[in-house]
C-alpha positions in Angstrom: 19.5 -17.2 -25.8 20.7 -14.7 -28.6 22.7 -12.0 -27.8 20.4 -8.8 -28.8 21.3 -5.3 -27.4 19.0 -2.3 -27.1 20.1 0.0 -29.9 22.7 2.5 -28.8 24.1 0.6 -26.0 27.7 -0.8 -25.7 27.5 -3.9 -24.8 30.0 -5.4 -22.0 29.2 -8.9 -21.7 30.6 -11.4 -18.7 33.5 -12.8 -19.6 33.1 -16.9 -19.4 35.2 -18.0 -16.0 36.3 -21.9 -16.6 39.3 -21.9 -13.7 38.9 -20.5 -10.2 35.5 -19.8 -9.7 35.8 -19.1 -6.3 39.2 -16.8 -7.1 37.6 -14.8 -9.6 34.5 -14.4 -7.5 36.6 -13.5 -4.8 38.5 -10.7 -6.3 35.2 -9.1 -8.6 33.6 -9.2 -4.7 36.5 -7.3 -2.7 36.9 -4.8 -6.3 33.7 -3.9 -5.4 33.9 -3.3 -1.7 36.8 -0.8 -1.9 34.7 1.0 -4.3 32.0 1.0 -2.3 31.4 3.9 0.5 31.8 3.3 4.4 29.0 2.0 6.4 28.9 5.3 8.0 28.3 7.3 4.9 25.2 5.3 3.3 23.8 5.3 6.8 23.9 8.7 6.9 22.6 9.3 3.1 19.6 6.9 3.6 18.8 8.6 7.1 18.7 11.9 5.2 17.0 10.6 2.2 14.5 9.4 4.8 14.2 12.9 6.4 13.6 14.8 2.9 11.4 12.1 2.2 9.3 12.4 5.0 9.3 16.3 5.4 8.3 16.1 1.3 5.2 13.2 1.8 4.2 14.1 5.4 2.1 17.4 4.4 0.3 15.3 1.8 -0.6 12.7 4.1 -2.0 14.9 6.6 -4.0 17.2 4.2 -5.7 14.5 2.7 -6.5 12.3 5.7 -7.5 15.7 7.2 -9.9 16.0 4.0 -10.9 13.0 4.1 -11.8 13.3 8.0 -13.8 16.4 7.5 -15.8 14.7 4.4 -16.4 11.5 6.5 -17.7 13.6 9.7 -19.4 16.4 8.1 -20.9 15.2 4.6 -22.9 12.3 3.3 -20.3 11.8 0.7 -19.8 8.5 2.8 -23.0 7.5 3.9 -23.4 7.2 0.1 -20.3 5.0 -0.5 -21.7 2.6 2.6 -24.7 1.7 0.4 -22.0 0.5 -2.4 -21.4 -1.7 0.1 -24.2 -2.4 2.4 -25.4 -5.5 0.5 -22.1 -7.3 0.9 -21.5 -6.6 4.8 -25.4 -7.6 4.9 -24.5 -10.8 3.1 -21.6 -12.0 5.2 -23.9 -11.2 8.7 -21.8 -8.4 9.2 -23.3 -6.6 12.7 -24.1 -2.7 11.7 -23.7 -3.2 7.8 -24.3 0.5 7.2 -21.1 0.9 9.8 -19.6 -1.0 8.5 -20.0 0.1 4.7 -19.2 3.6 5.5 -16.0 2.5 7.2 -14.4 0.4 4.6 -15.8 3.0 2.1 -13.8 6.0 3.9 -10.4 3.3 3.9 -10.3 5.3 0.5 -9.5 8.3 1.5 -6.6 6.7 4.3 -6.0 3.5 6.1 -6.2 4.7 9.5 -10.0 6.3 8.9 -12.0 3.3 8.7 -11.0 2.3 12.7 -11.9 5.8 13.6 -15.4 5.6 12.5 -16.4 1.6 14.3 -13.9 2.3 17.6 -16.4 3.6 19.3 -18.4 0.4 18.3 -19.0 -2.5 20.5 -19.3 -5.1 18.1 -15.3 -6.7 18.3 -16.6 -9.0 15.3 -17.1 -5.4 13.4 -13.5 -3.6 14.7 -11.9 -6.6 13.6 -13.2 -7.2 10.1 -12.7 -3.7 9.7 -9.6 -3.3 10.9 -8.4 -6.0 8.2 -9.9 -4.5 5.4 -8.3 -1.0 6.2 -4.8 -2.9 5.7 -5.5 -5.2 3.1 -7.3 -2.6 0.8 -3.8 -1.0 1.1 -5.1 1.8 -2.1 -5.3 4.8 -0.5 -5.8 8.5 -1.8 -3.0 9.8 0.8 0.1 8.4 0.0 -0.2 5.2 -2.6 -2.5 6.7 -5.0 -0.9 9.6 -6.0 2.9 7.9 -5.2 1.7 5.2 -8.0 1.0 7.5 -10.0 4.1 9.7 -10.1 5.8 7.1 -11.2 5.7 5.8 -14.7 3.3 2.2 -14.1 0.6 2.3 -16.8 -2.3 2.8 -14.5 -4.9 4.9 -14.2 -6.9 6.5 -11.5 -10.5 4.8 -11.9 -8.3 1.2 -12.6 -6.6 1.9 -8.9 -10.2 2.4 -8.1 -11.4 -0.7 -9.2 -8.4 -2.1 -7.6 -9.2 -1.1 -4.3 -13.1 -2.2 -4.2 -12.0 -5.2 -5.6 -9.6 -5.7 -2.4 -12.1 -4.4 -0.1 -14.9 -7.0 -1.2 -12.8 -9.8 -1.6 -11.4 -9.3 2.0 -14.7 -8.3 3.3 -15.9 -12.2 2.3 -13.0 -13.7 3.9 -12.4 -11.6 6.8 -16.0 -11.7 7.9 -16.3 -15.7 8.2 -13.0 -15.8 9.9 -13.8 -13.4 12.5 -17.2 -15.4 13.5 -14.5 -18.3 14.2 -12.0 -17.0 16.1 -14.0 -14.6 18.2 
């Protein structure tokens, strides 16, 4: 393996240990431990980086599962979306495929949405398949889209998209058979 550096870096290679592996191992390990700071003090950073974190993401969360809610309840934004996906829940024997369309189509917006729409549902075959795809679509507008893209990852918001419907179908075609057996 050739030893190339980025340019403008110093490079501070390992020095090659032949004796006292163990020693030297030893030592580098307990170095680093006295540097380090107390239990105490990176319990009490990470719980206030936890804090800040939450007070900073929370309102986000809310708003746009509060959005999405209102859209969901009060438009036929999502009635639309559940024809996107009406002929697949049709094709597994889904029971209620337009339910059942609109609910995997509002796990867009938020994961907990979709569970709120068939709860009220007596099907358990239809709550259940559901209530996998919510979690395994795992792309939602609320907190992971917009937290992928504040970060520097190449993607863009139609391939996140494509991503998710991707997800959804694929686990709507193994959740569905699966359900039928167990329950």
């Amino acid at each position: 393996m050739p030893d190339e550096y980025c340019p403008g870096s110093v490079p501070t290679p390992e020095q090659k240990i032949t004796r006292n592996r163990f020693g030297v191992a030893l030592g580098q390990a307990l170095g680093t431990l006295r540097e380090s700071p107390g239990v105490a003090r990176v319990i009490w950073a990470n719980f206030k980086d936890g804090v800040l974190m939450t007070a900073s993401i929370l309102p986000s969360i809310m708003s746009v599962g509060l959005i999405g809610l209102l859209l969901a309840k009060h438009t036929p934004i999502f009635d639309w979306i559940a024809w996107i996906f009406y002929p697949i829940a049709w094709l597994v024997r889904l029971p209620e495929p337009l339910l059942a369309g609109k609910a995997v189509g509002v796990g867009l917006v938020e994961m907990f949405l979709p569970s709120a729409q068939v709860g009220p549902d007596e099907s358990i075959i239809l709550r259940f398949v559901v209530a996998v795809v919510s979690v395994s679509g795992i792309i939602f507008l609320s907190a992971m889209v917009p937290s992928i893209l504040a970060t520097e990852i190449p993607l863009k918001f139609w391939k996140l998209i494509v991503i998710w419907f991707e997800r959804v179908v694929i686990s709507l075609v193994i959740t569905t058979p699966i359900a039928y057996l167990l329950l």
